[in-house]
C-alpha positions in Angstrom: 154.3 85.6 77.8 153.0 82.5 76.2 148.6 82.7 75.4 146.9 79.4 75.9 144.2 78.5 73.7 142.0 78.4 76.9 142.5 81.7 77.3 141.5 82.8 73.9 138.7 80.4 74.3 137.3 82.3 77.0 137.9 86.2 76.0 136.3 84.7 72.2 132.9 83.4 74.7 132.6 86.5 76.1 133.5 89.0 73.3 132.5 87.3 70.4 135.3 88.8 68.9 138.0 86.3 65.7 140.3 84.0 67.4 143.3 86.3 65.9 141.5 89.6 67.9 141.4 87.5 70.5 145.1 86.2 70.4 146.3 89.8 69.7 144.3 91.8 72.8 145.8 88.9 75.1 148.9 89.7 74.3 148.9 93.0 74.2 147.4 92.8 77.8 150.3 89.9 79.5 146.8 87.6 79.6 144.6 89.7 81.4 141.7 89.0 80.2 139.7 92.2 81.5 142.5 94.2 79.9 141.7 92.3 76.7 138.3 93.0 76.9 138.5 97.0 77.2 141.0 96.8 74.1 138.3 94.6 72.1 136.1 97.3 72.9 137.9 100.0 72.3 138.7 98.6 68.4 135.2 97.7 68.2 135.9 94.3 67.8 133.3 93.0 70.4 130.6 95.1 69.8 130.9 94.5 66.3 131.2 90.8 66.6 127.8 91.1 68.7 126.2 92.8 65.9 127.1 90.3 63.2 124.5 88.1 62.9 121.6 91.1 62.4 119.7 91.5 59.3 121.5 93.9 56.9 118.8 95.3 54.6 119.5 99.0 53.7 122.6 100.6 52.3 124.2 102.3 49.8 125.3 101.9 46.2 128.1 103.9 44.9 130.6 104.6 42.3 133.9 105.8 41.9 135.6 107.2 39.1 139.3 108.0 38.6 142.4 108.9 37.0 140.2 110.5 34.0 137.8 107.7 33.3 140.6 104.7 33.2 139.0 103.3 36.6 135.8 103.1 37.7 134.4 101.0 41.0 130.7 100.2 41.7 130.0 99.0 45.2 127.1 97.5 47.4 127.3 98.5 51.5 124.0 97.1 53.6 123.7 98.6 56.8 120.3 97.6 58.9 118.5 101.3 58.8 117.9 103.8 56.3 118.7 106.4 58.9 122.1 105.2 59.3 122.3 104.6 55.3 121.5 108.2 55.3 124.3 109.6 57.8 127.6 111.2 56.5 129.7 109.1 58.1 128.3 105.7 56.5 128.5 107.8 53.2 131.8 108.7 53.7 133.0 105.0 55.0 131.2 104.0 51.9 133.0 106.0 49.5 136.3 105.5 51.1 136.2 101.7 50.7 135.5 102.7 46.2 139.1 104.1 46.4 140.4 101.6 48.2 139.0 99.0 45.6 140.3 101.4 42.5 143.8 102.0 44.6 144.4 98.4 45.6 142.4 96.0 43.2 141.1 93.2 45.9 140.3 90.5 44.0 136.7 89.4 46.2 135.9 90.1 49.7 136.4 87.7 51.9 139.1 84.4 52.6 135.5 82.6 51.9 134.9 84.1 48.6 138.3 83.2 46.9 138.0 80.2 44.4 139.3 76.9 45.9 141.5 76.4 42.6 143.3 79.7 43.7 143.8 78.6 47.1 144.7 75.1 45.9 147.7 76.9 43.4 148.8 78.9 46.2 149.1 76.3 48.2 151.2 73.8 45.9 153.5 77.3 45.0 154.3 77.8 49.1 154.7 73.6 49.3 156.9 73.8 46.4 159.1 76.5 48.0 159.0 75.0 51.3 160.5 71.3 50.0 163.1 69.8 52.1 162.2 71.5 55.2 160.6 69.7 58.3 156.9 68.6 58.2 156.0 71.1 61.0 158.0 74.0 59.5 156.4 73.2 56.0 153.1 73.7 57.4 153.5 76.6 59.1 155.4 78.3 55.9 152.2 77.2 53.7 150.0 78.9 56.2 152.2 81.7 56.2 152.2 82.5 52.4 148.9 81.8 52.2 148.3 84.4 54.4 150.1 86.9 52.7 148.1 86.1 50.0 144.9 86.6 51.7 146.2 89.9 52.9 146.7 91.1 48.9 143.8 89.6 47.2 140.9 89.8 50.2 139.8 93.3 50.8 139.0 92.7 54.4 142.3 91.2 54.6 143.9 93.8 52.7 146.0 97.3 54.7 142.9 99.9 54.6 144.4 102.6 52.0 143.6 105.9 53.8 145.7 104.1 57.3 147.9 101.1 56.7 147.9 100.3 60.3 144.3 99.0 60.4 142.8 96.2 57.6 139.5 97.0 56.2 138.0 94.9 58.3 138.9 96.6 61.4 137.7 99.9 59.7 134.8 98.1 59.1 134.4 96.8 63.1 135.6 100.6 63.8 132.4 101.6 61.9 129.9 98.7 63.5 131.3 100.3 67.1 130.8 104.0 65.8 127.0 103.7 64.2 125.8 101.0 66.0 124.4 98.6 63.5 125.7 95.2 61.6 127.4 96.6 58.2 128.7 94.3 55.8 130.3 94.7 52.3 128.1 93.0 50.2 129.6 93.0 46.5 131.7 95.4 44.3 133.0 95.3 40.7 136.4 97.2 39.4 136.8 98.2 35.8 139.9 99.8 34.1 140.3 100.6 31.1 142.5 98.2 28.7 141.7 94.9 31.4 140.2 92.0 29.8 137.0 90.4 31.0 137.6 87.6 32.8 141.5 88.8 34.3 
């Protein structure tokens, strides 16, 4: 069954949920759009989407090292309470996202945090690869790739380590939906040993 964009339109006004979220739970439900709604809810999409804009003032700092001091991670996680800063699960969400960022090496956080002159490289690689090919198909290979790359260089983008199923930034929704407050992933650095400054 073909979605329209109305459709999204409409489940996006009342969830608050990403246009992709949206697309996907339509899908998934043949169009109905009450059906699409439970399975925002049950990912944690909506609520999560709801939360977004709140302040995010408290959190956690933590570290991670491995394979006998060759990498190390350092990462910032603001939740909006100290209580839920305090509670095992946010620790345990919080440490779980340092061996992601030793296992998989994300190179910043977000789509919106990768340098233009990156995007702009990736873009003329997948233009190059798509020449001779339709205008319309050309477009939709260069949003493709750059896709791909966004899934291997964005963590939120990025397959979530501990369950390849889900990106981080479903985990991340999952946990909005579980503690009830706005998280978000505010920084990180990565260090191994041998890399030099500036890679």
């Amino acid at each position: 069954m073909s979605i329209t964009a109305k459709q999204v339109a409409e489940l996006r006004s009342q969830t608050g949920a990403g246009l992709m979220d949206c697309k996907k739970a339509l899908t998934e439900s043949d169009g109905e759009l009450e059906q699409a709604i439970t399975i925002l809810r049950k990912k944690g999409i909506a609520s999560a989407s709801k939360k977004a804009g709140r302040d995010t003032s408290e959190g956690l700092i933590e570290s991670y090292i491995h394979l006998g001091g060759k990498v190390g991670v350092l990462i910032e996680v603001n939740c909006e309470t100290d209580f839920v800063a305090k509670t095992d699960d946010f620790k345990a969400f919080v440490k779980d996202l340092c061996l992601h960022i030793a296992a998989v090496n994300p190179i910043c956080i977000s789509r919106e945090d990768v340098p233009e002159e990156l995007v702009e490289k990736e873009r003329e690689i997948a233009a190059s690869q798509a020449e001779g090919k339709p205008p319309a198909a050309v477009q939709k290979i260069i949003e493709g790739k750059l896709n791909k790359y966004y899934s291997t260089a964005c963590m939120l983008d990025q397959p979530f380590v501990k369950d390849g199923e889900k990106t981080v930034q479903e985990v991340l929704n999952e946990q909005i939906a579980k503690l009830g407050e706005n998280m978000k992933i505010n920084r990180f650095s990565r260090f191994q040993i041998g890399e030099e400054v500036g890679e």
